[in-house]
N, CA, C and O of each residue as an XYZ file, in Angstrom:
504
protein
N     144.764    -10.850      6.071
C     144.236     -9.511      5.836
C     144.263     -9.237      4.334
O     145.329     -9.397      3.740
N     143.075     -8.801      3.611
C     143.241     -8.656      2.153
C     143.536     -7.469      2.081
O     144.188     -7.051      1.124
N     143.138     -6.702      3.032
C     143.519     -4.792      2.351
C     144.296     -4.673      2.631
O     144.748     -5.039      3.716
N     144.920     -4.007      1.651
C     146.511     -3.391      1.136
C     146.521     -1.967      1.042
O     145.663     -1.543      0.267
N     147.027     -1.344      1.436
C     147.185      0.087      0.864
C     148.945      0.623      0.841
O     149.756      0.750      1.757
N     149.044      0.830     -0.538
C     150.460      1.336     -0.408
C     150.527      2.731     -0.885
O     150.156      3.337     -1.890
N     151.349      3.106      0.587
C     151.328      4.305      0.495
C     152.299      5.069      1.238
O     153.231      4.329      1.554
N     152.442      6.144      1.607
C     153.250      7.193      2.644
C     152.162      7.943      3.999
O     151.051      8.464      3.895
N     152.685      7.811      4.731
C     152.040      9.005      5.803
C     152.564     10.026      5.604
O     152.629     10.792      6.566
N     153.217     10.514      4.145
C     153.433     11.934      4.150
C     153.123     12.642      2.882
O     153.644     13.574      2.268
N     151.617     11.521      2.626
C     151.181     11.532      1.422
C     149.278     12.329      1.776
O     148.582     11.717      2.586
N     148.997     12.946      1.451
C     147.715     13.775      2.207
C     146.362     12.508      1.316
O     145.209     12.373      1.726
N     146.940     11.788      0.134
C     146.131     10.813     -0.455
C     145.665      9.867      0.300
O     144.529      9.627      0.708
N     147.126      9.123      0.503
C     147.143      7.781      1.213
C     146.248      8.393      2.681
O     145.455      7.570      3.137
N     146.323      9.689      3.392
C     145.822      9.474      4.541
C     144.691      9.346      4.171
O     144.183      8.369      4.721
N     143.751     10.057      3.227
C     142.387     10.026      3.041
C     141.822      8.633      2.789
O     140.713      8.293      3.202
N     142.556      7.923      2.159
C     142.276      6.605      2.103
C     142.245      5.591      3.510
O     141.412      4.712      3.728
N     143.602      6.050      4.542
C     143.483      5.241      5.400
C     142.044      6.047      6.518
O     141.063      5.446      6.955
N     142.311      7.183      6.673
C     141.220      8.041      7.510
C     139.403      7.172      6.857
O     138.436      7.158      7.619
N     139.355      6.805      5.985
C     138.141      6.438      5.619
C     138.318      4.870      5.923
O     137.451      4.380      6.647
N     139.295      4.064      5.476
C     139.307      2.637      6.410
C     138.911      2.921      7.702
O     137.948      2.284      8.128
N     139.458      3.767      8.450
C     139.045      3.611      9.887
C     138.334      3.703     10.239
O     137.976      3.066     11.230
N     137.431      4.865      9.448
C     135.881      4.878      9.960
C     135.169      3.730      9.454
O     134.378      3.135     10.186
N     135.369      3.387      8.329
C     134.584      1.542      8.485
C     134.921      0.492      9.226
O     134.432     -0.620      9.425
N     136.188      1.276      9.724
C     136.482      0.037     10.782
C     137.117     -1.338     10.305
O     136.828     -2.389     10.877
N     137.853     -1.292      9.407
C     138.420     -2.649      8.595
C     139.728     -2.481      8.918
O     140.269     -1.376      8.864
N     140.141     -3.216      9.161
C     141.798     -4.125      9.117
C     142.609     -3.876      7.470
O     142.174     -4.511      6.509
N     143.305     -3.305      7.369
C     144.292     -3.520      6.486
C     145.693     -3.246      6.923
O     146.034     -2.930      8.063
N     146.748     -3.463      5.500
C     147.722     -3.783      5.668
C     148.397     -2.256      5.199
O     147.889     -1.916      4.131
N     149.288     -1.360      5.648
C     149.728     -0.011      4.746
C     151.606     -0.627      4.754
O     152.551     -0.770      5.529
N     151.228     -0.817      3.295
C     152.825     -1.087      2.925
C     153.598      0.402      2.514
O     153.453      0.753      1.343
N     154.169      1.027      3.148
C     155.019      2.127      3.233
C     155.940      2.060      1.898
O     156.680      1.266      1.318
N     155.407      3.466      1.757
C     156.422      3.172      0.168
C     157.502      4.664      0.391
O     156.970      5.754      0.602
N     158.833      4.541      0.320
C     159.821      5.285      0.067
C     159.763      5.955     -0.597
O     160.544      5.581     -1.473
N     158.915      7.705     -1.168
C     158.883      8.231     -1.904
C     160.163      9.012     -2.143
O     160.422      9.501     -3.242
N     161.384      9.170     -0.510
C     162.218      9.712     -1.061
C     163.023      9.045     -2.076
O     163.167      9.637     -3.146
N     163.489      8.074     -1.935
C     163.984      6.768     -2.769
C     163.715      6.586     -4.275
O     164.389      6.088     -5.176
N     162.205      7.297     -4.229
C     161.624      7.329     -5.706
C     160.828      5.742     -5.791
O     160.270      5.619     -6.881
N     160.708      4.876     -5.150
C     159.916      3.931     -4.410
C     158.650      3.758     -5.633
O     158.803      2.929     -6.531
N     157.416      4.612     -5.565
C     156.638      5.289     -6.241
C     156.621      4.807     -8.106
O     155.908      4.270     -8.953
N     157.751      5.358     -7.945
C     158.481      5.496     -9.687
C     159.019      4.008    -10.105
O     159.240      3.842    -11.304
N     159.303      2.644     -8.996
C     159.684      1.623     -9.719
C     158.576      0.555    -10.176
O     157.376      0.650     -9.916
N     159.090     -0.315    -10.788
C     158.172     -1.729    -11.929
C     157.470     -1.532    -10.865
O     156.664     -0.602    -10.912
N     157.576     -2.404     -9.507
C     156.466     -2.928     -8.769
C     155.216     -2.318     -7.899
O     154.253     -2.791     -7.296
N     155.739     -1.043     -8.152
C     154.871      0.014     -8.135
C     153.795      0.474     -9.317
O     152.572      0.600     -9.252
N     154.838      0.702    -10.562
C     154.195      1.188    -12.012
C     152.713      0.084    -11.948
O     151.555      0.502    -11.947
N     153.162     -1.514    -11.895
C     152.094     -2.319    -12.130
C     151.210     -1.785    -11.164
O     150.044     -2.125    -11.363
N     151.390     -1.058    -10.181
C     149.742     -1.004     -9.208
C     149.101      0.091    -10.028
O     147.901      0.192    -10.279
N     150.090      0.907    -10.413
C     149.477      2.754    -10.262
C     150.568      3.081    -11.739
O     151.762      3.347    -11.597
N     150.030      3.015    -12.816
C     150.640      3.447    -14.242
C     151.556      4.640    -13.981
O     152.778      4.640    -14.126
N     150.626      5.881    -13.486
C     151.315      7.135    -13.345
C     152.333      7.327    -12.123
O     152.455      8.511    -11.811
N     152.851      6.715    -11.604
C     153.858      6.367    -10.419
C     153.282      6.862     -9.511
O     154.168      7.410     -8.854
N     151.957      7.097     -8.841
C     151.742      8.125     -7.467
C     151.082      6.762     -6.565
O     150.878      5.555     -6.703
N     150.912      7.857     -5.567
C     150.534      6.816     -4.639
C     149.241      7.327     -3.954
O     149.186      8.555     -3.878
N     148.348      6.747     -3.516
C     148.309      5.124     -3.088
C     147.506      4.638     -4.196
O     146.710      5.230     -4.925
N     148.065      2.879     -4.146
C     147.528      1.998     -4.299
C     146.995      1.358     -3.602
O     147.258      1.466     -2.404
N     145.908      0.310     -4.097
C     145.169     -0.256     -3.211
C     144.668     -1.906     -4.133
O     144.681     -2.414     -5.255
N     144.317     -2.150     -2.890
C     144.210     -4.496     -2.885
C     143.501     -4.415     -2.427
O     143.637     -3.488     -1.629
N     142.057     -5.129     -2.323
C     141.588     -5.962     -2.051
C     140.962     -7.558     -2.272
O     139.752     -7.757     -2.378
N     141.860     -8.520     -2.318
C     141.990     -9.344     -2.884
C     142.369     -9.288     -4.444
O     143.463     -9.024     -4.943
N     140.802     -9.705     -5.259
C     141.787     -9.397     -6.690
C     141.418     -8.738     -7.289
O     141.097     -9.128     -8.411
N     141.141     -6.704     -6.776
C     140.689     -5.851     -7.138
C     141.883     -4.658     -6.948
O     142.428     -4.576     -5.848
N     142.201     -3.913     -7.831
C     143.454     -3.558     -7.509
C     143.189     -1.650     -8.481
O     143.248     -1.013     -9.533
N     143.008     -1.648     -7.590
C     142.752      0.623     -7.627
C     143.699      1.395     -7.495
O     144.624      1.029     -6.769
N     143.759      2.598     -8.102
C     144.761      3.615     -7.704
C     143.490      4.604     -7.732
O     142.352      4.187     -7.949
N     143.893      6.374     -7.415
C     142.888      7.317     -7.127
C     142.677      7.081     -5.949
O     142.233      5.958     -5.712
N     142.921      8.079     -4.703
C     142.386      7.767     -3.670
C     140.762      8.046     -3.505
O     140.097      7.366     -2.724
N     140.144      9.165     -4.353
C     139.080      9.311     -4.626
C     137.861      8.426     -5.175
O     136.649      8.509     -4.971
N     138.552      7.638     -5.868
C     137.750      6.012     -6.485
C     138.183      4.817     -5.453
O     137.345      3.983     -5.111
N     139.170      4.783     -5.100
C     139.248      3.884     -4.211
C     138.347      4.249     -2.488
O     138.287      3.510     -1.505
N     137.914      5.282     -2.634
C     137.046      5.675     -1.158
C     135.705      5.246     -1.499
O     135.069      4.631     -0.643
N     135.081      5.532     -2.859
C     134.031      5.226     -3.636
C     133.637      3.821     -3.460
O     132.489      3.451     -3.215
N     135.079      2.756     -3.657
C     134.768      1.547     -3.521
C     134.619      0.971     -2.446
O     133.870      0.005     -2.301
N     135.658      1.743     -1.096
C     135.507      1.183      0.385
C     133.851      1.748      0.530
O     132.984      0.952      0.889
N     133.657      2.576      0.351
C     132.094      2.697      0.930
C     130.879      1.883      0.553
O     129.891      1.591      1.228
N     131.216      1.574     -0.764
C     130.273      1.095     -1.137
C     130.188     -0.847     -0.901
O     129.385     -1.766     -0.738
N     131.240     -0.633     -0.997
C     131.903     -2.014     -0.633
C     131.358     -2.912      0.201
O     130.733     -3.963      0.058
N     131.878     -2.011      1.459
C     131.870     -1.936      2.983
C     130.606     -1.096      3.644
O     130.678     -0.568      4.754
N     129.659     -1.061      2.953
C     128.310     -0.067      3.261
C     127.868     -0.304      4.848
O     127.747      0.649      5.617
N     127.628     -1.765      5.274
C     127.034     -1.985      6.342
C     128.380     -2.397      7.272
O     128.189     -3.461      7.860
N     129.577     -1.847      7.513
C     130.282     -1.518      8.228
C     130.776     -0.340      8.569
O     130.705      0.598      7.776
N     131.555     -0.154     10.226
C     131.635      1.184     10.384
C     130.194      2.559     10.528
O     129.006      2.523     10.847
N     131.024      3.481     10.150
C     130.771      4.683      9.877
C     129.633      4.935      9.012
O     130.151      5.641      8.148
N     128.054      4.768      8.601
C     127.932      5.086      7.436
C     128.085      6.748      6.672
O     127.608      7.776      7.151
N     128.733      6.663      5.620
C     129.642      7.595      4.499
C     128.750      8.051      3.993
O     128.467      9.224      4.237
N     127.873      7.177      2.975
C     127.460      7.531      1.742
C     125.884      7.248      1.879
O     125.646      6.387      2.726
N     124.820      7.751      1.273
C     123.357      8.008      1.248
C     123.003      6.749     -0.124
O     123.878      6.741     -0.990
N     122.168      6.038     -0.279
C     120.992      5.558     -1.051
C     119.982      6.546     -2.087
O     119.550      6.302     -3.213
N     119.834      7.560     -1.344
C     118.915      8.528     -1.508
C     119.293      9.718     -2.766
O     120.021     10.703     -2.637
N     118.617      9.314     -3.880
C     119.588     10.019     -5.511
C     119.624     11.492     -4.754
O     120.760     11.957     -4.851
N     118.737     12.360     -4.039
C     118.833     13.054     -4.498
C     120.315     13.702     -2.917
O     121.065     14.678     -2.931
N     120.180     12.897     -2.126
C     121.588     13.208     -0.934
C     123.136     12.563     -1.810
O     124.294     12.858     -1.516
N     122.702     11.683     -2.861
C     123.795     11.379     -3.404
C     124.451     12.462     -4.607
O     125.662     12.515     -4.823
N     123.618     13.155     -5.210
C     124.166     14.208     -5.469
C     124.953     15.173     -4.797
O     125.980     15.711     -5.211
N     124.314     15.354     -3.618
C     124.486     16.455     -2.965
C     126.052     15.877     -2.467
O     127.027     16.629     -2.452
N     126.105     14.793     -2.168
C     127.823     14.209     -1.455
C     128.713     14.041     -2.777
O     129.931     13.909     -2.654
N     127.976     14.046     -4.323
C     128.566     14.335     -5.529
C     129.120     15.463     -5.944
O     130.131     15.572     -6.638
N     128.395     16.369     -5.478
C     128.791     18.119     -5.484
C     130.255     18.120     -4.792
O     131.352     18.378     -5.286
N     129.832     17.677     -3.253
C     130.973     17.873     -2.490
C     132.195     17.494     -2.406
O     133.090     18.125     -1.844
N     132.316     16.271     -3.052
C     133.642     15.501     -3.423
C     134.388     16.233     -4.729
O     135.595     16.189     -4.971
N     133.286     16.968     -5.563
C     134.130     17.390     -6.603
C     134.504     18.516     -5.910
O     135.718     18.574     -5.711
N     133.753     19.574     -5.411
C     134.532     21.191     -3.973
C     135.952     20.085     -3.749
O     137.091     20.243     -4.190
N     135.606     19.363     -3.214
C     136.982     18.856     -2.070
C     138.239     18.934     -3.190
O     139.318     19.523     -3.136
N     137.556     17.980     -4.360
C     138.898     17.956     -5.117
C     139.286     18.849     -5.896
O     140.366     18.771     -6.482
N     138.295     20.044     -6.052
C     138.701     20.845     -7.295
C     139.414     22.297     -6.611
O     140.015     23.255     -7.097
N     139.050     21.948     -5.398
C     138.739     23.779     -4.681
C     139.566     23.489     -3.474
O     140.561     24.208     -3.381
N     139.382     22.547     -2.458
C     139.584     22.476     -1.317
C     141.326     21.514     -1.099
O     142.090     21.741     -0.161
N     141.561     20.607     -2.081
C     142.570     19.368     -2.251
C     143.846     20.438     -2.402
O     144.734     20.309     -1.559
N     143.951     21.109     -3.048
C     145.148     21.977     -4.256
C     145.918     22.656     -2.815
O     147.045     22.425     -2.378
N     144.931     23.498     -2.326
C     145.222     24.041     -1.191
C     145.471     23.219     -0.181
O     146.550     22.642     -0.317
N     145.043     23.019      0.520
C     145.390     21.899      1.677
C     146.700     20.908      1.662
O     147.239     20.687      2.747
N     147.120     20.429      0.723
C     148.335     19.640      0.002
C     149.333     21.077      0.220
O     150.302     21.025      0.977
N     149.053     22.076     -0.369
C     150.232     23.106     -0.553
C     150.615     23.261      0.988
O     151.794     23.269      1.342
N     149.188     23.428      2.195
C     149.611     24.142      3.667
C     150.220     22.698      4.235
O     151.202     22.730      4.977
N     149.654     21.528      3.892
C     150.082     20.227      4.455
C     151.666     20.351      4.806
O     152.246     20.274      5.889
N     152.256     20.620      3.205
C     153.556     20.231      2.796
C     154.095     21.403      3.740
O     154.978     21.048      4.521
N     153.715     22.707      3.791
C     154.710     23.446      4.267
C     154.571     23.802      5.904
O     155.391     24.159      6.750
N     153.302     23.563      5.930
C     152.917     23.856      7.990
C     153.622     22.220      8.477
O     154.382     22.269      9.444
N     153.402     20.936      7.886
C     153.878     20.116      8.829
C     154.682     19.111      8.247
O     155.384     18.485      9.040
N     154.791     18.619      6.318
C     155.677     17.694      6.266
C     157.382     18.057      6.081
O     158.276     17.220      6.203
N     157.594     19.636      5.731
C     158.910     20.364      5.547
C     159.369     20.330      6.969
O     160.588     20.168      7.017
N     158.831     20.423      8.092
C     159.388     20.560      9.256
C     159.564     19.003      9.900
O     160.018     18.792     11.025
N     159.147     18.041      9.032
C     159.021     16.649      9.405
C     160.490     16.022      9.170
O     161.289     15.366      9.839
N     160.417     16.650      7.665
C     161.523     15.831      7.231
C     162.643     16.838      7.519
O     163.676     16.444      8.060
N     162.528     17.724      7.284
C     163.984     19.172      7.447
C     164.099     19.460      8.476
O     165.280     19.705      8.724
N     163.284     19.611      9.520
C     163.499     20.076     10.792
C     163.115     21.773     11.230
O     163.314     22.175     12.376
């Protein structure tokens, strides 16, 4: 299996990354990374992802951080598998250009804040 994704399921990144593998339908590998541990923050991490966050990502000998660029690359990648994502068409590719920046500029900030407190505080705290 070449895909790698290291990451957390209590990471709202890493899911977007794995939620879009699935719809192409590819096999990878999710190496779980210990963010309580600080996991994230060591060497063998730093080399995937400079700024210590997560996820990283492999595919063979292509090696991404950004879950946002790394979705860019599964789609395009992986075009004629799965799900199709992404349009050909300049002027629908704008339009899914618009929307990715909403998601991240407008829609990401928020969603991360209700994530953490509607379901990963009660995950880990009880």
């Amino acid at each position: 299996m070449a895909i790698k994704v290291y990451g957390s399921m209590l990471s709202t990144a890493t899911l977007r990354v794995l939620l879009c593998l699935a719809e192409k339908d590819l096999d990878f590998e999710l190496i779980n990374i210990d963010l309580a541990a600080g996991e994230h923050k060591m060497p063998h991490m730093l080399s995937r992802n400079p700024f210590g966050q997560i996820p990283a990502f492999e595919d063979g000998d292509i090696k991404l951080f950004e879950s946002r660029a790394i979705l860019q690359y599964i789609v395009r990648t992986y075009a004629d598998k799965g799900t199709d994502l992404v349009s050909n068409d300049p002027k629908k590719k704008a339009i899914e250009s618009m929307w990715m920046e909403v998601e991240s500029q407008a829609f990401d900030p928020s969603t991360v804040g209700l994530a953490w407190e509607l379901c990963m505080k009660r995950f880990l705290f009880g």
